[in-house]
FITI-161765 format. One record per atom (N, C-alpha, C, O, CB): residue number from 1; residue in three letters; atom name; x, y, z. Coordinates in steps of 0.02 Angstrom, whole numbers. Atoms other than C-alpha are relative to their C-alpha. Glycine has a CB too. Layout:
BEGIN
  num  residuo  atomo      xx      yy      zz
  NUM      ala     CA       X       Y       Z
...
//
This chain:
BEGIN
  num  residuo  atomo      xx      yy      zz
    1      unk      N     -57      34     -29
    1      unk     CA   -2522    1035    1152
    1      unk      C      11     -69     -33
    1      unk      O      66     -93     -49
    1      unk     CB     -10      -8      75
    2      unk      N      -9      75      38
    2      unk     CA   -2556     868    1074
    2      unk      C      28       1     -60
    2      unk      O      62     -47     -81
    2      unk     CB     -63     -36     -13
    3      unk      N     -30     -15      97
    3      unk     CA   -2509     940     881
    3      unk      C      58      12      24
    3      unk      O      93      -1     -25
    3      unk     CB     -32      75     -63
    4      unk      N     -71     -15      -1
    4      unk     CA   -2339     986     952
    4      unk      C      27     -52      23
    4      unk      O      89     -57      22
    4      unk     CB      22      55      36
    5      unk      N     -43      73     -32
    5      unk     CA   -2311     810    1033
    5      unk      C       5     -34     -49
    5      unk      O      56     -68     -52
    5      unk     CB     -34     -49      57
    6      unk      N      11      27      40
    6      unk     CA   -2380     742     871
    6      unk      C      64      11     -45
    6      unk      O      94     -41     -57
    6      unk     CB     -61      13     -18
    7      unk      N     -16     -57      29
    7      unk     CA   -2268     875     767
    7      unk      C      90     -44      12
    7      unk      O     124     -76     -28
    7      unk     CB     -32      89      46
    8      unk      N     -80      38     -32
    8      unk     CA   -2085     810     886
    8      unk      C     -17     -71     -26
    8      unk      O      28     -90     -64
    8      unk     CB      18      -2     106
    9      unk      N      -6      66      -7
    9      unk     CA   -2142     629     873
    9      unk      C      21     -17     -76
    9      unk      O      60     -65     -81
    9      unk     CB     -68     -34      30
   10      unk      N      -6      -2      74
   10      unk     CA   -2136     648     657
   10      unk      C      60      31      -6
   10      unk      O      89      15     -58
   10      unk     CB     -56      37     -40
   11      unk      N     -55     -13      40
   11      unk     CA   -1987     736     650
   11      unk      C      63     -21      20
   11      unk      O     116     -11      -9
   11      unk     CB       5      61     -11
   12      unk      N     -40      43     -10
   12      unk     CA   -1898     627     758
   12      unk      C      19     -64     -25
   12      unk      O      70     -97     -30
   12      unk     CB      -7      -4      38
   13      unk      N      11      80      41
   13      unk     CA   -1951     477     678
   13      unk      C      38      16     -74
   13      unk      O      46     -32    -112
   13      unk     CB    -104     -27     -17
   14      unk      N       7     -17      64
   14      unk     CA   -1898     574     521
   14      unk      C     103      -3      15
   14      unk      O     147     -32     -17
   14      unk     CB     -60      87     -24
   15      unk      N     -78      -9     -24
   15      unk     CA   -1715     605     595
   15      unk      C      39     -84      11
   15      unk      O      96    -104      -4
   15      unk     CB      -2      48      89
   16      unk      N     -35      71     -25
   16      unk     CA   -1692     419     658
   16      unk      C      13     -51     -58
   16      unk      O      60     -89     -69
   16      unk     CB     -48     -40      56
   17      unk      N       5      37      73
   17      unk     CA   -1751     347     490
   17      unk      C      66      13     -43
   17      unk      O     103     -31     -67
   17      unk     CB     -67      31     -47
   18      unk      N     -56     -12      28
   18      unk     CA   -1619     469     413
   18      unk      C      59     -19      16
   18      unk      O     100     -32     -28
   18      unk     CB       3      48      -3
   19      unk      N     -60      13     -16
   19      unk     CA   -1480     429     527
   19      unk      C      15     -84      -4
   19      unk      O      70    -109     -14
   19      unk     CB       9      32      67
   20      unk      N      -8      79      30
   20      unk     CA   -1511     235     502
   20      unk      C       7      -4     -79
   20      unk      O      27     -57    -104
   20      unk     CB     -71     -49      20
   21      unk      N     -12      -2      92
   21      unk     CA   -1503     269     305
   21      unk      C      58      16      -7
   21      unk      O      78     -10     -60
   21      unk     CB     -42      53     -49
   22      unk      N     -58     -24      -5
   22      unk     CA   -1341     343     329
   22      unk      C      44     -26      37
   22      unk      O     102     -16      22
   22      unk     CB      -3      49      12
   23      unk      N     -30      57     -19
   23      unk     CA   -1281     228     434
   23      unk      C      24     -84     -40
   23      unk      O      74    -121     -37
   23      unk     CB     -42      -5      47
   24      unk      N      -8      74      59
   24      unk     CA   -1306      69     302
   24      unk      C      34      33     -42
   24      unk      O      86       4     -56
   24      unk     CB     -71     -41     -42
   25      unk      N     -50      -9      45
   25      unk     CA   -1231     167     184
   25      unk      C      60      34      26
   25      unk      O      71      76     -17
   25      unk     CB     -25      34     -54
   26      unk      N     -54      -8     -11
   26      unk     CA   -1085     214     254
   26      unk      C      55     -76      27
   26      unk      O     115     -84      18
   26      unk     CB     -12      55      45
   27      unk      N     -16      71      -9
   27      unk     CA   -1067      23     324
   27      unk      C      -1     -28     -67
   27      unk      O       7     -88     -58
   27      unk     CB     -47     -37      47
   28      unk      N      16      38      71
   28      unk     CA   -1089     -31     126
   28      unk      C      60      43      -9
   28      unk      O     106       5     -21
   28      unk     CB     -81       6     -54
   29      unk      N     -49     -29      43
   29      unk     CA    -962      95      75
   29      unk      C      65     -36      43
   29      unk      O      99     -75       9
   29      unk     CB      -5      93      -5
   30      unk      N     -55      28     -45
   30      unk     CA    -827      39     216
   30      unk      C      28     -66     -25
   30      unk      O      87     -82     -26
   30      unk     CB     -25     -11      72
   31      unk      N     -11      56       6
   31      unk     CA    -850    -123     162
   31      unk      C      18     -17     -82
   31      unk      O      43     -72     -94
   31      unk     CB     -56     -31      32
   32      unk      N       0      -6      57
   32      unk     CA    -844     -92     -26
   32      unk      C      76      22      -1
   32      unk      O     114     -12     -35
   32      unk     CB     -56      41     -25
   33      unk      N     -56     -28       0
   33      unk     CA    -681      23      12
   33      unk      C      51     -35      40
   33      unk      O     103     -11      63
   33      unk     CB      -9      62      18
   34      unk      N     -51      44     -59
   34      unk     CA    -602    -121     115
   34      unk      C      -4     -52     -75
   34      unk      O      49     -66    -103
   34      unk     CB     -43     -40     107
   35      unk      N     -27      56      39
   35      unk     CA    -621    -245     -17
   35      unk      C      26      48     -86
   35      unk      O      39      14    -135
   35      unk     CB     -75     -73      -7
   36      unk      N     -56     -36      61
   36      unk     CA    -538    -115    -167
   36      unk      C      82      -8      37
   36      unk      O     134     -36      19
   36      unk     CB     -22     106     -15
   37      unk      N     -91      13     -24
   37      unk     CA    -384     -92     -42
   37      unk      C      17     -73      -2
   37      unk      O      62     -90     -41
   37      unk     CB      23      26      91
   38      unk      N     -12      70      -6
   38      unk     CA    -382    -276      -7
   38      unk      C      29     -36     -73
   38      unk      O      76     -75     -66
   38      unk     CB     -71     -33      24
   39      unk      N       2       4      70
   39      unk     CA    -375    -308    -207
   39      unk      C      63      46      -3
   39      unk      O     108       4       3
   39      unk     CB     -73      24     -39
   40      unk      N     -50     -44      13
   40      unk     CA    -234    -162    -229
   40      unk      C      61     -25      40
   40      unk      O     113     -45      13
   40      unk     CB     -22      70      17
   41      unk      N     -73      37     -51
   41      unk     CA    -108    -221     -77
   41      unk      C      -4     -78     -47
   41      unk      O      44     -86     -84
   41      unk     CB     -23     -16     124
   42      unk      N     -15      88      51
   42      unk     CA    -134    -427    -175
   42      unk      C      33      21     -51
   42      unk      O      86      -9     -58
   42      unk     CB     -76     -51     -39
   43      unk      N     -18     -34      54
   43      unk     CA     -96    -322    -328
   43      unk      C      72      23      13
   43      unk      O     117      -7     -16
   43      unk     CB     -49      54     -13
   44      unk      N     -64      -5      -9
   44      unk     CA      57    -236    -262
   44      unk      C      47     -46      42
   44      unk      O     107     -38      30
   44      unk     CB       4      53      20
   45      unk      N     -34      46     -24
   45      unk     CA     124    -367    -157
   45      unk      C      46     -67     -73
   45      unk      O     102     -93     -72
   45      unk     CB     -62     -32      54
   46      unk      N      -1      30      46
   46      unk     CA     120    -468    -322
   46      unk      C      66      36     -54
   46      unk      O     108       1     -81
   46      unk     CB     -75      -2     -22
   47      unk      N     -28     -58      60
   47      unk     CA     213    -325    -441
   47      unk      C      67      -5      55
   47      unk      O     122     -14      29
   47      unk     CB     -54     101     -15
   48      unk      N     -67      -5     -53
   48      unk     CA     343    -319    -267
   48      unk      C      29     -65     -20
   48      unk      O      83     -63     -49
   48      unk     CB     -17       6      93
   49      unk      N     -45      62      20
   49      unk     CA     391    -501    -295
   49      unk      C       8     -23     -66
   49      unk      O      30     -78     -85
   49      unk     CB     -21     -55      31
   50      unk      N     -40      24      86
   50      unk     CA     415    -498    -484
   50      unk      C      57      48       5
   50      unk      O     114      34     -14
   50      unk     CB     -55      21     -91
   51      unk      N     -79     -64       8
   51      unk     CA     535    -337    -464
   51      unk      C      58     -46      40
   51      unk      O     112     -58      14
   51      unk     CB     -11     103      59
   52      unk      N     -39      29     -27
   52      unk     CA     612    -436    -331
   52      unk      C      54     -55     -28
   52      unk      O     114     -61     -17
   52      unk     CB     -34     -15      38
   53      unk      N     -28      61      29
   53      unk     CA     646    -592    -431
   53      unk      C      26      44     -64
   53      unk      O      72      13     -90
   53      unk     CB     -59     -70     -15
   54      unk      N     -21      -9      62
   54      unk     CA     684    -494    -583
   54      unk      C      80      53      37
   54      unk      O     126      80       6
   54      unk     CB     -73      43     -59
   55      unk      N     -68     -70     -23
   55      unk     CA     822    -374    -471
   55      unk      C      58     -50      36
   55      unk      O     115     -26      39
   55      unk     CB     -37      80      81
   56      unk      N     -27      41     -39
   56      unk     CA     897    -531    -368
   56      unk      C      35     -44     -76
   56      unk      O      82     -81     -64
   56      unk     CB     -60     -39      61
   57      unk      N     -23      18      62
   57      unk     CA     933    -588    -578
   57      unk      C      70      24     -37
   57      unk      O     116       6     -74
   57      unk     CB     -52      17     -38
   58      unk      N     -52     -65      27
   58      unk     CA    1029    -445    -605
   58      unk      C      78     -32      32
   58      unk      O      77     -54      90
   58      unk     CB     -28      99      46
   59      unk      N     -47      21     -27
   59      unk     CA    1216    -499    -581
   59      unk      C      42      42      51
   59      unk      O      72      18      99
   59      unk     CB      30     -19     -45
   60      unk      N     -28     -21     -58
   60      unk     CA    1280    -351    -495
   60      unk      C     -23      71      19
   60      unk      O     -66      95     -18
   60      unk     CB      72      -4      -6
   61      unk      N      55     -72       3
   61      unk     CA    1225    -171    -426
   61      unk      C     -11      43     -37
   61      unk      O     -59      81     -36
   61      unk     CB       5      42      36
   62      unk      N     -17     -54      51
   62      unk     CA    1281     -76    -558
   62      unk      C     -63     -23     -77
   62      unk      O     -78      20    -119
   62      unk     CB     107      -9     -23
   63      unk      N      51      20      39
   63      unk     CA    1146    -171    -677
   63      unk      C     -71      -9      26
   63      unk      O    -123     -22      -5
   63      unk     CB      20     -54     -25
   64      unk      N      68       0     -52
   64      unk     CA    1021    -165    -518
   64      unk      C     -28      79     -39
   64      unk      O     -80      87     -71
   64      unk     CB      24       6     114
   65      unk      N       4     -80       6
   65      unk     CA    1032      37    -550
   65      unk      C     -16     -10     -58
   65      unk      O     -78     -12     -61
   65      unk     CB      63      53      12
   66      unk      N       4      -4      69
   66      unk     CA    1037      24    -728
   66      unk      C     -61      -5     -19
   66      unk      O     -80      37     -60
   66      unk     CB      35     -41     -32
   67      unk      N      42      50      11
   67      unk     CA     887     -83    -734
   67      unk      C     -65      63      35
   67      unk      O    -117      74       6
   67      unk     CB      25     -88      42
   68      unk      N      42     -37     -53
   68      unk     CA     799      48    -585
   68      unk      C     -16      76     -46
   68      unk      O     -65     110     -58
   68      unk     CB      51      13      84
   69      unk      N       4     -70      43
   69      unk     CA     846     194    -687
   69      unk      C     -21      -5     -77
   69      unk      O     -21      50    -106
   69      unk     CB      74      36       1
   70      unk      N      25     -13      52
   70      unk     CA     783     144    -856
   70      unk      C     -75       3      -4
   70      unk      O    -116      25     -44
   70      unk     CB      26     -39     -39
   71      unk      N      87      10      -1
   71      unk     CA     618      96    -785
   71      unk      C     -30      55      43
   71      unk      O     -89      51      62
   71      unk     CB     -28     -79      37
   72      unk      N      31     -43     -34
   72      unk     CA     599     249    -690
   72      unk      C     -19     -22      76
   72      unk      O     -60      13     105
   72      unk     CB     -54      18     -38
   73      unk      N       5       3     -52
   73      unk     CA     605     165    -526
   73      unk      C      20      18      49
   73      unk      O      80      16      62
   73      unk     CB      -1     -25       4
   74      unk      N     -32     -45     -59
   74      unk     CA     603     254    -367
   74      unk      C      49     -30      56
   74      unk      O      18     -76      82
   74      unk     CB     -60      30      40
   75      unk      N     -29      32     -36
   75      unk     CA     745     198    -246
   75      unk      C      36      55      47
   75      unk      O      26     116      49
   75      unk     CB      37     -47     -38
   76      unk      N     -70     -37     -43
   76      unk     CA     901     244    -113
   76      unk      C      29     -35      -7
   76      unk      O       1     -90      -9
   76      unk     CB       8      19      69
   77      unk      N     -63      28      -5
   77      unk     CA    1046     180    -120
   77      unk      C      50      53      58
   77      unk      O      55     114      63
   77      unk     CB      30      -6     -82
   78      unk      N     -62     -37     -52
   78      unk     CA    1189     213      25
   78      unk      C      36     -62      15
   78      unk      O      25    -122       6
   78      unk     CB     -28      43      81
   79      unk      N     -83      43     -33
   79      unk     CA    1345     137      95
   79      unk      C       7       7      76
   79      unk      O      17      54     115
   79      unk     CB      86      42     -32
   80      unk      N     -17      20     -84
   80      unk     CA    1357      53     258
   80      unk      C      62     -56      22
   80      unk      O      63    -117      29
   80      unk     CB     -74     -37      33
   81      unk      N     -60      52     -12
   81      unk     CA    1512     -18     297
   81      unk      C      34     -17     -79
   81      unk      O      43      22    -125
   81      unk     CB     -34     -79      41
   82      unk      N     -27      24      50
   82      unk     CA    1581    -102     171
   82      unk      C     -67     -35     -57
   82      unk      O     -60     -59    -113
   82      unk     CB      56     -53      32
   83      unk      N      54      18      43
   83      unk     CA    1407    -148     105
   83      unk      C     -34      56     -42
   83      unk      O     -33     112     -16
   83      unk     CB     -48     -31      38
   84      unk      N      47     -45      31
   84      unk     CA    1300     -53     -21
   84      unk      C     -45     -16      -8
   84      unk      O     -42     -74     -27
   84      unk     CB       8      23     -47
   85      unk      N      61      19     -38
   85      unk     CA    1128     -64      13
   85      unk      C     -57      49     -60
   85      unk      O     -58     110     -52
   85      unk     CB       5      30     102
   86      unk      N      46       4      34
   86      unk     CA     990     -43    -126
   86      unk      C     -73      22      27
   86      unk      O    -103     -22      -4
   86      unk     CB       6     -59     -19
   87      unk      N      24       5     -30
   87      unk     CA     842       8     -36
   87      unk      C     -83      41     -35
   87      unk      O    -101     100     -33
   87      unk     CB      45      14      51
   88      unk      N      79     -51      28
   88      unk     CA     641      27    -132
   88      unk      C     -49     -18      74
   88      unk      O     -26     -41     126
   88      unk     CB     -56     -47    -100
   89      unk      N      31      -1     -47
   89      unk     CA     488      29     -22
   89      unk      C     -21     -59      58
   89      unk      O     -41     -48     115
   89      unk     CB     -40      23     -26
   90      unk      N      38      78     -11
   90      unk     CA     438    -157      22
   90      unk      C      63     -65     -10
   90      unk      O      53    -126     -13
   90      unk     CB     -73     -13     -73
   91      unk      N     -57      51      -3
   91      unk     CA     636    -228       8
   91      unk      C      53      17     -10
   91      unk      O      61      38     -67
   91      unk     CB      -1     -45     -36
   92      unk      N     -74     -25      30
   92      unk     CA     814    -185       5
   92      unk      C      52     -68     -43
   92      unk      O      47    -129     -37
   92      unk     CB      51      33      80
   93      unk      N     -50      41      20
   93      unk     CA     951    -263     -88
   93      unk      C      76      -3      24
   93      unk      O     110      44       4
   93      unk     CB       0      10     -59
   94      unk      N     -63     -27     -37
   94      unk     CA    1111    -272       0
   94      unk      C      62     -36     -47
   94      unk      O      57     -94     -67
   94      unk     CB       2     -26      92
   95      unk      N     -68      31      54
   95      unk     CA    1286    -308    -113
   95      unk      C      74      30      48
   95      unk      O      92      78      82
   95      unk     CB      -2      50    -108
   96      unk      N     -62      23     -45
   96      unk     CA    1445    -360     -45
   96      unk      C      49      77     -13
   96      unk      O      15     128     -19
   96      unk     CB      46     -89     -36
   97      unk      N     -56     -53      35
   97      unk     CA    1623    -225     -95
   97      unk      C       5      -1     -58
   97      unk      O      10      53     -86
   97      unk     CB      66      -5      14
   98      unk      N       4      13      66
   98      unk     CA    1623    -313    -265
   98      unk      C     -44      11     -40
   98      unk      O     -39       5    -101
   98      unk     CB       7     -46      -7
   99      unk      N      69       0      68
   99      unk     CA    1440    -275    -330
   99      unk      C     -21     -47      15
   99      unk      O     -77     -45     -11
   99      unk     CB       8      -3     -84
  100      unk      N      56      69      -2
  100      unk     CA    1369    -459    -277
  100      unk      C     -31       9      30
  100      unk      O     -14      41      80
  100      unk     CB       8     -63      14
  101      unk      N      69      -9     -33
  101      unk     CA    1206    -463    -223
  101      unk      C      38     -63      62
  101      unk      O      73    -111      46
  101      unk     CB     -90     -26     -61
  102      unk      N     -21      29     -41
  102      unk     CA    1242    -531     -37
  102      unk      C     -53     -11      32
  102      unk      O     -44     -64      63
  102      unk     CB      46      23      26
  103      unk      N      44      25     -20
  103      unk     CA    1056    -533      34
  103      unk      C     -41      47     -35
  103      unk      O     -24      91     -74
  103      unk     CB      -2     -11      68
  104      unk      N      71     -44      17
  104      unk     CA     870    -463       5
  104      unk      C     -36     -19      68
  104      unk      O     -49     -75      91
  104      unk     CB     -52     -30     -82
  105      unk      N      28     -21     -46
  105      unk     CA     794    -395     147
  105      unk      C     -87      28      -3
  105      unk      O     -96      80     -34
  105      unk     CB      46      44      14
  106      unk      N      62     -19       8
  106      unk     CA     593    -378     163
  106      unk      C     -13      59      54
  106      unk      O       0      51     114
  106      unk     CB     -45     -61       6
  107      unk      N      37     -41     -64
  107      unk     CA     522    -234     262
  107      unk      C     -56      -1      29
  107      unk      O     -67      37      76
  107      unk     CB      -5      54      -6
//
């Protein structure tokens, strides 16, 4: 009876050890995979406000598009009212009846 108490007491100890080893590393990876995203959003936030400043340059929509479509950038564009509305993931561009850029909208 005692070798089987002995027997549970080792392969529990053997289980707890494992599940605390697997525990730190999964707390090391979390924390490893929090500071890559953290680094990637600084990164695209960064790349969002050069497009921005480089699309708010542009004189009117028709050179917004131009500019979207040579670089392969993904967008929508639609018509609301009398406005036409520019719209990538992280900001729209909104232009008056004439083509002038009339605001920039963050999402």
């Amino acid at each position: 009876m005692k070798r089987a108490y002995k027997i549970l007491f080792w392969i529990t100890l053997i289980i707890l050890i494992i599940s605390n080893i697997f525990w730190i590393y999964q707390t090391i990876d979390n924390a490893v995979g929090y500071s890559y995203y953290k680094v990637s959003c600084e990164e695209y936030h960064k790349d969002m406000l050069k497009l921005k400043q480089i699309l708010t340059s542009k004189r009117t929509q028709n050179e917004a598009i131009e500019f979207l479509d040579n670089y392969k950038i993904d967008y929508e564009k639609f018509q609301k009212g009398d406005e036409f509305i520019i719209s990538l993931n992280s900001f729209a561009l909104t232009y008056n009846g004439n083509g002038v850029l009339i605001s920039t909208d963050e999402h």
